[in-house]
C-alpha positions as CSV (number, residue, x, y, z in Angstrom):
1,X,-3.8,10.7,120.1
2,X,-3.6,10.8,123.9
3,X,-3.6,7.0,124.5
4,X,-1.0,6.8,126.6
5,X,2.1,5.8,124.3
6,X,4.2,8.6,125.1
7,X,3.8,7.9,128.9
8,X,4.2,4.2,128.4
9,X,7.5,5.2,127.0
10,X,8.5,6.8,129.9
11,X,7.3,4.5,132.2
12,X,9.6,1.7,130.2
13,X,12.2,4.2,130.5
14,X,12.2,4.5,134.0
15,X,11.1,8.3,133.5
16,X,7.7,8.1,135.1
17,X,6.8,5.6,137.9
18,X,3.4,3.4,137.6
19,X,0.9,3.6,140.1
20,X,0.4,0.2,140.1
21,X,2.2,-2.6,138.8
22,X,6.3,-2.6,137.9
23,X,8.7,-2.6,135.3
24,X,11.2,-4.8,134.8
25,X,13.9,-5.2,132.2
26,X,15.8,-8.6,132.9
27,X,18.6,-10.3,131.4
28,X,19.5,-14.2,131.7
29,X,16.3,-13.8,134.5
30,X,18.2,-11.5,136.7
31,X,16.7,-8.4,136.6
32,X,19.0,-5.5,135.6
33,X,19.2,-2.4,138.3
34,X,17.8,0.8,137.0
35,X,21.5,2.4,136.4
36,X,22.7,-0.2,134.1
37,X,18.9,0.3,132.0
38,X,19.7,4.0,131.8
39,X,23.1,3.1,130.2
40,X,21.5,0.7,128.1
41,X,18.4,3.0,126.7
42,X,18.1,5.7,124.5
43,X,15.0,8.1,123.6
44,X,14.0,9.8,120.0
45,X,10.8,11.8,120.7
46,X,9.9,15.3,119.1
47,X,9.6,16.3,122.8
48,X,13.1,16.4,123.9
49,X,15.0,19.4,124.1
50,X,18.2,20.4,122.0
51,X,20.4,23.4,123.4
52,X,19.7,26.1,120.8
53,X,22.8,28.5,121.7
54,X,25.1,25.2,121.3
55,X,26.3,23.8,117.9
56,X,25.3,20.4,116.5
57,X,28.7,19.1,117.8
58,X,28.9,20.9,121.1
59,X,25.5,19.0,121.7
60,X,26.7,16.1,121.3
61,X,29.4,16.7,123.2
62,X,27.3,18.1,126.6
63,X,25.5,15.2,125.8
64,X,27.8,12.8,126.0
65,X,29.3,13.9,129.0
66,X,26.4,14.2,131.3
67,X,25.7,10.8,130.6
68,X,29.5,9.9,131.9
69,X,31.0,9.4,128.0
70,X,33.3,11.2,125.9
71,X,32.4,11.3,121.8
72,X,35.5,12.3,119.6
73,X,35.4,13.9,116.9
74,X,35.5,11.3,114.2
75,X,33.0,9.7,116.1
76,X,30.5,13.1,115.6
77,X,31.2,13.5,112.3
78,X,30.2,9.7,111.6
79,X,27.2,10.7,113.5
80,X,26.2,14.0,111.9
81,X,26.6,11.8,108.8
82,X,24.6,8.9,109.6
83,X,21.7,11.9,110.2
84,X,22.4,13.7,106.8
85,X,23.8,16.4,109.0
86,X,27.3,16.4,107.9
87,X,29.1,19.6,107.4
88,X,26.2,21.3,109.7
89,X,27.4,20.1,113.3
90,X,29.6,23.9,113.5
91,X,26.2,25.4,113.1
92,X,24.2,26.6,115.8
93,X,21.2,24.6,116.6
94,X,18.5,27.3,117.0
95,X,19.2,27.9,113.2
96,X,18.4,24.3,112.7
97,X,14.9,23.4,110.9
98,X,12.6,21.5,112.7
99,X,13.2,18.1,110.8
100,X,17.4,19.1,111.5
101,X,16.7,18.8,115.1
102,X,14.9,15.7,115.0
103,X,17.4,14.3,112.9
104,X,20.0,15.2,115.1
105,X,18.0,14.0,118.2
106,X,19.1,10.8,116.4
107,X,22.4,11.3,116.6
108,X,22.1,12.0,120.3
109,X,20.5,8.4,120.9
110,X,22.6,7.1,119.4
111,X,26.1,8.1,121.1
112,X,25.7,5.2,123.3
113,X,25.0,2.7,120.8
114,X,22.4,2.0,122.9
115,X,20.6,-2.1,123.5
116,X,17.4,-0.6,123.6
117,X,16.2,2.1,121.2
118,X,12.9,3.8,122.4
119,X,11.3,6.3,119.5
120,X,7.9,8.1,120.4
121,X,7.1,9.6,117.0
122,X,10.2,8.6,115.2
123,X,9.0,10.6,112.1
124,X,7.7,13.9,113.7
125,X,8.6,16.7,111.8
126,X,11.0,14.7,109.1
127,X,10.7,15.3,104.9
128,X,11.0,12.0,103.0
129,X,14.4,12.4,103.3
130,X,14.7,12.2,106.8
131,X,11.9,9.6,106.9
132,X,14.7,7.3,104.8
133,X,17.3,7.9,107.3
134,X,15.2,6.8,110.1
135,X,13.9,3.9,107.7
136,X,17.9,3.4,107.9
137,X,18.5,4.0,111.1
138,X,15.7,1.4,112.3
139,X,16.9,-1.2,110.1
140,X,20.5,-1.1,111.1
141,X,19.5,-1.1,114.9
142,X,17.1,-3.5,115.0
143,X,19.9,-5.9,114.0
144,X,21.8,-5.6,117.4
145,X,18.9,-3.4,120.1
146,X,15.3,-3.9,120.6
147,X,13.7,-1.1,119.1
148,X,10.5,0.2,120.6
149,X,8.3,2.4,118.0
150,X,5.4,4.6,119.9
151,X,3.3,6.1,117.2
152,X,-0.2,6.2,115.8
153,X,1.2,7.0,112.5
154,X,0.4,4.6,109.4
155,X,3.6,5.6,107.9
156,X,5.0,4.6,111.2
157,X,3.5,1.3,111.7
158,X,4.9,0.3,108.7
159,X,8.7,0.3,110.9
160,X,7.0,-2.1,114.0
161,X,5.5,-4.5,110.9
162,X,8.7,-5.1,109.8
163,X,10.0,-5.7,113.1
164,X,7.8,-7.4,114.3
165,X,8.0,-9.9,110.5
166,X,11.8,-10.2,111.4
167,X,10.9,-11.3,114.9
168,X,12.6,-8.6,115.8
């Protein structure tokens, strides 16, 4: 705890700006401009905030249209799905559990099937069950994005080791 691997996150992402020393995410050794990153990334951290008053669906939606998309609805119902959320996206989110709203935190990052998949406690809040979703999710992604884990978490580690053993 407090070793900095939240903020690293952020720095990666673009969110926070070092002191000293850059970031830089490259392709083919031209380095990519910032807008084309933001396009690229996507976030899972317990620390992001959901719209309570909205559904499931109608966060997805806002979601998806500040960042300049446009999700349909088969495309949210495969999400709420993939989450184990299907069947609760016309519920409103402040009567989501705590381990719902991670779960559908998911979902979010997800909407832009994103290159690189950044998740700062990836687990937080989750039951088994969601803990085997993520397990999911992870594998599936780290097939086609790089997939950055932040966590301090044995349980956790256990994601990045298998990465990491896939060269990954």
């Amino acid at each position: 705890n407090g070793s900095g691997k939240s903020t690293l996150v952020m720095l990666l992402l673009g969110y926070y700006h070092p002191t000293r020393g850059e970031v830089h995410f490259k392709e083919e050794d031209r380095s990519l401009p910032e807008s084309r990153i933001r396009s690229r990334t996507s976030l899972v951290s317990p620390y992001l905030n959901l719209y309570d008053h909205l559904t499931g669906e109608e966060n997805l939606t806002f979601f998806s249209t500040v960042a300049g998309g446009h999700v349909t609805g088969k495309r949210i119902d495969e999400l709420l799905r993939m989450v184990g959320l299907e069947g609760r996206g016309v519920d409103m989110v402040g009567a989501y559990s705590s381990g719902m709203k991670q779960r559908l935190k998911y979902a979010l990052a997800l909407l832009n099937e994103p290159d690189f998949l950044f998740l700062d406690e990836p687990t937080s809040n989750l039951d088994e069950r969601g803990k085997g979703i993520v397990a999911e999710i992870i594998e599936e992604y780290r097939q086609r994005a790089i997939v950055v884990v932040a966590t301090n978490e044995e349980e956790e580690l256990s994601f990045a080791s298998q990465l990491c053993r896939l060269g990954q």
